[in-house]
C-alpha positions as a Python dict, from the first residue, in 0.01 Angstrom:
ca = {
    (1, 'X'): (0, 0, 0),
    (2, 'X'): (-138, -146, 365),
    (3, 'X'): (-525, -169, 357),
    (4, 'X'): (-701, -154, 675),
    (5, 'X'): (-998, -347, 786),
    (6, 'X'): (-1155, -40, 984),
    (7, 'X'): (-1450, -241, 1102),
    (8, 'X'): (-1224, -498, 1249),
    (9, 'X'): (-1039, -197, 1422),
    (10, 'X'): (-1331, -39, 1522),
    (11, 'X'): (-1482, -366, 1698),
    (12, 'X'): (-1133, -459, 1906),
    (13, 'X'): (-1136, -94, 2006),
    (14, 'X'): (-1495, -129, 2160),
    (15, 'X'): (-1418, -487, 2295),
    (16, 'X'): (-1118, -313, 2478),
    (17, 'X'): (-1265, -24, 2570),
    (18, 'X'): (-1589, -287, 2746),
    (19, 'X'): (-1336, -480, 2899),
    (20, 'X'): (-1128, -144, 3023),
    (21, 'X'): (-1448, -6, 3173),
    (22, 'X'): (-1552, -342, 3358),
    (23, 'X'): (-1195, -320, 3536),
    (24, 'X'): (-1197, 30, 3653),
    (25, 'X'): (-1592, 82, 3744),
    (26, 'X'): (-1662, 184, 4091),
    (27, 'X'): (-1829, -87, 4307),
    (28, 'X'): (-2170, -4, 4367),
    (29, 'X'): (-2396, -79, 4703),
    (30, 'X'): (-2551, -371, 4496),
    (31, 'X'): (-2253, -542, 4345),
    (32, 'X'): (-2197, -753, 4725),
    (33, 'X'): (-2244, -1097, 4720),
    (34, 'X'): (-2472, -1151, 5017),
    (35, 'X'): (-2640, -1432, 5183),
    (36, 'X'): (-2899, -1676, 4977),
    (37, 'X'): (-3179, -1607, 5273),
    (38, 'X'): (-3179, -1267, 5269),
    (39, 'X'): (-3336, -1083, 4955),
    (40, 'X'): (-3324, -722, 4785),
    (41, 'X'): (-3594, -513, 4871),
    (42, 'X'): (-3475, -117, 4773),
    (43, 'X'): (-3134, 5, 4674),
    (44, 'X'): (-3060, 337, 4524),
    (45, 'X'): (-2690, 495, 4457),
    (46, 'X'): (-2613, 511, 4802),
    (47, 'X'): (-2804, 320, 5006),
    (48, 'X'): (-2885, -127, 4951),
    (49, 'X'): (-3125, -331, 5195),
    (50, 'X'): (-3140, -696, 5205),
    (51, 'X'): (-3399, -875, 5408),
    (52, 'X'): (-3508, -1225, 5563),
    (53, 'X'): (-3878, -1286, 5447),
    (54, 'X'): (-4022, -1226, 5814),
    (55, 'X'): (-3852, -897, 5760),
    (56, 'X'): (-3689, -970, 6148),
    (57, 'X'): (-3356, -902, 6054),
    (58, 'X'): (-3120, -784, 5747),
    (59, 'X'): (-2796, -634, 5585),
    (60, 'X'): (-2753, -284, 5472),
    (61, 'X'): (-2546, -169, 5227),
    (62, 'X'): (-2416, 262, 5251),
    (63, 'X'): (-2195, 428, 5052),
    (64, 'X'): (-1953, 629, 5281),
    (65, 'X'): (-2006, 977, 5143),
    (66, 'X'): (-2046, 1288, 5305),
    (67, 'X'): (-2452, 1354, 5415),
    (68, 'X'): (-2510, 1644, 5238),
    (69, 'X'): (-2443, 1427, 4930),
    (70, 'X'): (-2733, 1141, 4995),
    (71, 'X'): (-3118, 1260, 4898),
    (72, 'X'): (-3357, 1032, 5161),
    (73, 'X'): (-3379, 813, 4959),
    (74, 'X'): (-3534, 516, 5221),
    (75, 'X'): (-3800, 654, 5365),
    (76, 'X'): (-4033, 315, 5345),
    (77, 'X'): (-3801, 162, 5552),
    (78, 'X'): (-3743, 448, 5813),
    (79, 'X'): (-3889, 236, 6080),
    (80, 'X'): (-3607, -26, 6044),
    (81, 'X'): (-3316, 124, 5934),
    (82, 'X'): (-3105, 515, 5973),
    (83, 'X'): (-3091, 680, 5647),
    (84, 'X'): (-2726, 746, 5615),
    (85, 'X'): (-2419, 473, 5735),
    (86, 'X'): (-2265, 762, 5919),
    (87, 'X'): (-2541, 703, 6209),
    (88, 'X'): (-2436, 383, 6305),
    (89, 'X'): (-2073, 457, 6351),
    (90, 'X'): (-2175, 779, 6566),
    (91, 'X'): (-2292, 723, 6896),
    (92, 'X'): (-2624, 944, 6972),
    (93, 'X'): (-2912, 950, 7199),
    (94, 'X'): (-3064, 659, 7013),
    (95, 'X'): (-2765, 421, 6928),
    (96, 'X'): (-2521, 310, 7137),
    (97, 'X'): (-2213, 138, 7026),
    (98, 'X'): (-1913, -56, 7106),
    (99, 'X'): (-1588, -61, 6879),
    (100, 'X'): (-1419, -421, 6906),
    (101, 'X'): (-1063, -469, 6833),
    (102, 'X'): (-1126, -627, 6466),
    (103, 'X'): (-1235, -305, 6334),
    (104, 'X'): (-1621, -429, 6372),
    (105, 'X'): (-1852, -256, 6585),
    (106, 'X'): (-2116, -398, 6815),
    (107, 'X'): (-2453, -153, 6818),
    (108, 'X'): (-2837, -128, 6956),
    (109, 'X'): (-3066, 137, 6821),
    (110, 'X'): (-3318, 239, 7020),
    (111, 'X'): (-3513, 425, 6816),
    (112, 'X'): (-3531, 161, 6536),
    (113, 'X'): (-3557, -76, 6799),
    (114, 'X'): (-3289, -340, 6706),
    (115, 'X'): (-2951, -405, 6762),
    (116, 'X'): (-2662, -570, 6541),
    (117, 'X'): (-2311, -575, 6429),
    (118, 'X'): (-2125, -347, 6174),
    (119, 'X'): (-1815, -285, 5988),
    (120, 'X'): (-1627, 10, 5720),
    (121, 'X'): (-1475, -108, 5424),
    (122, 'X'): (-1271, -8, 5186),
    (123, 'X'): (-1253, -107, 4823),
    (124, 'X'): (-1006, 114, 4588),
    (125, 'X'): (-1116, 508, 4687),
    (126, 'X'): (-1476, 387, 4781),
    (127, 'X'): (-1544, 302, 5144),
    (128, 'X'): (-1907, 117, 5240),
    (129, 'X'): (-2091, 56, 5594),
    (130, 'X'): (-2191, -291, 5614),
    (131, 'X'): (-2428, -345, 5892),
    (132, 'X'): (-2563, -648, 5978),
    (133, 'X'): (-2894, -597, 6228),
    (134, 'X'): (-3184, -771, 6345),
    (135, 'X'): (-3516, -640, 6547),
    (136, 'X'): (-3510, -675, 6919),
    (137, 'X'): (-3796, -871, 6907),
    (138, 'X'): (-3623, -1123, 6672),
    (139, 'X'): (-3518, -1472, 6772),
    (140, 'X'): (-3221, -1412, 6587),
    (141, 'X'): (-2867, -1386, 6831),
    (142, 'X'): (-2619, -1118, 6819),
    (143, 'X'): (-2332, -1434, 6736),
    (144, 'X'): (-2535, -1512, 6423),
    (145, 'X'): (-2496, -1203, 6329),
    (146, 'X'): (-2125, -1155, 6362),
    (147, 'X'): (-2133, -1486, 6138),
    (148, 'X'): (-2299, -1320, 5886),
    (149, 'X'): (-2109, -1047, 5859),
    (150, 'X'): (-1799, -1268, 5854),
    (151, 'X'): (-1941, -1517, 5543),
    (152, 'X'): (-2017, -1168, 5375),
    (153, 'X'): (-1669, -1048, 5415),
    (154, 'X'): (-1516, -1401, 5271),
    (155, 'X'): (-1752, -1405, 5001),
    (156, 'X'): (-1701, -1044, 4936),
    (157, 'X'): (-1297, -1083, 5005),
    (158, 'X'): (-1303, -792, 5263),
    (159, 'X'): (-1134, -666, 5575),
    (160, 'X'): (-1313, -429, 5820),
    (161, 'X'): (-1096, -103, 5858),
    (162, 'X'): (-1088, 110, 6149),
    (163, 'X'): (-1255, 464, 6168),
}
């Protein structure tokens, strides 16, 4: 007769099972590598923002999810940034934008008052707006921007796709 070690079965099973879970779990707005001089000031499920300490310029993070999904959840930081992703890839009355041939997009908001550069990517079934944005006040230029963006997508081993 074969005796079992059940405890030693029941820990490889929950090892796996960790290890299983860490493979297939959905990337979340704050799992991005981003950029040493910017730091996290909110994030909820659907919705990251990253900031330079003169609060001039930043990165947002969106889920791509449909906006009857996504609760307000950033209305402290209304005066700097739309609510949902979707608004920056959707020319209105207060953003304009330009699509450039590497799947990024060039925008200014007026109503927020800034201007910047932003991108949709795709990782497994999950697709996130990147936007990369500064105020129009700021000293920062529209090329250091696209750099930004462009360190985040090697660091974050991303393409921009096209919408």
């Amino acid at each position: 007769m074969i005796k079992m070690n059940y405890k030693k079965i029941f820990i490889i099973g929950i090892i796996a099972l960790m290890v299983l879970s860490t493979c297939y779990a959905a990337k979340s707005v704050t799992d991005f590598k981003i950029d040493n001089s910017y730091y996290k000031v909110d994030s909820g499920k659907y919705f990251a923002l990253y900031l330079t300490n003169n609060q001039e310029s930043g990165i947002a993070i969106y889920k791509y999810v449909n906006d009857k999904d996504i609760v307000d959840e950033n209305d402290k930081y209304d005066h700097m940034v739309n609510d949902y992703g979707k608004q920056y890839i959707n020319p209105n009355e207060q953003i304009d934008i330009t699509k450039n041939k590497d799947n990024t997009t060039v925008f200014k908001d007026h109503g927020n008052q800034e201007h910047g550069v932003l991108e949709l990517v795709k990782i497994g079934d999950e697709q996130f707006v990147i936007v990369a944005f500064t105020k129009e006040q700021s000293k920062t230029e529209q090329s250091t921007l696209v750099t930004l963006l462009n360190n985040f997508n090697k660091a974050n081993n991303l393409t921009p796709i096209a919408y």
